[in-house]
Steps between C-alpha positions, in 0.01 A plus 500: 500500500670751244459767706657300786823428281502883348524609871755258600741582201395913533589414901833359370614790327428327181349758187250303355251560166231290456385457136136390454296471169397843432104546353615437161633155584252394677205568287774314244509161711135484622379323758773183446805645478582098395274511188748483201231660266612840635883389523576790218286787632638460864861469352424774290344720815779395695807560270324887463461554926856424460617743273263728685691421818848477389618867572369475922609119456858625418537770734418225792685233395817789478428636857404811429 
């Protein structure tokens, strides 16, 4: 189904980046992403993919 809606928007004309939990985060959350045991290793995983992807992050969000 998200590939259905990435083609429809790419179809559009729309620029779209998807952002996924990279291997980091992923192995932070576990297998229950909803367990709040590993709350402060996946925020911690997470807040680091995003400094990690800030730069490319920037440069789409400004078009370029």
């Amino acid at each position: 189904m998200l590939d259905r809606e990435l083609d429809v928007l790419h179809s559009s004309g729309a620029r779209v980046e998807l952002i996924v939990p990279d291997p980091a985060s992923v192995k932070a959350f576990g297998l229950n992403p909803m367990d709040p045991s590993k709350r402060k290793g996946a925020a911690t995983a997470g807040v680091a993919q995003g400094k990690a992807s800030a730069d490319r992050l920037r440069e789409f969000w400004n078009g370029r």
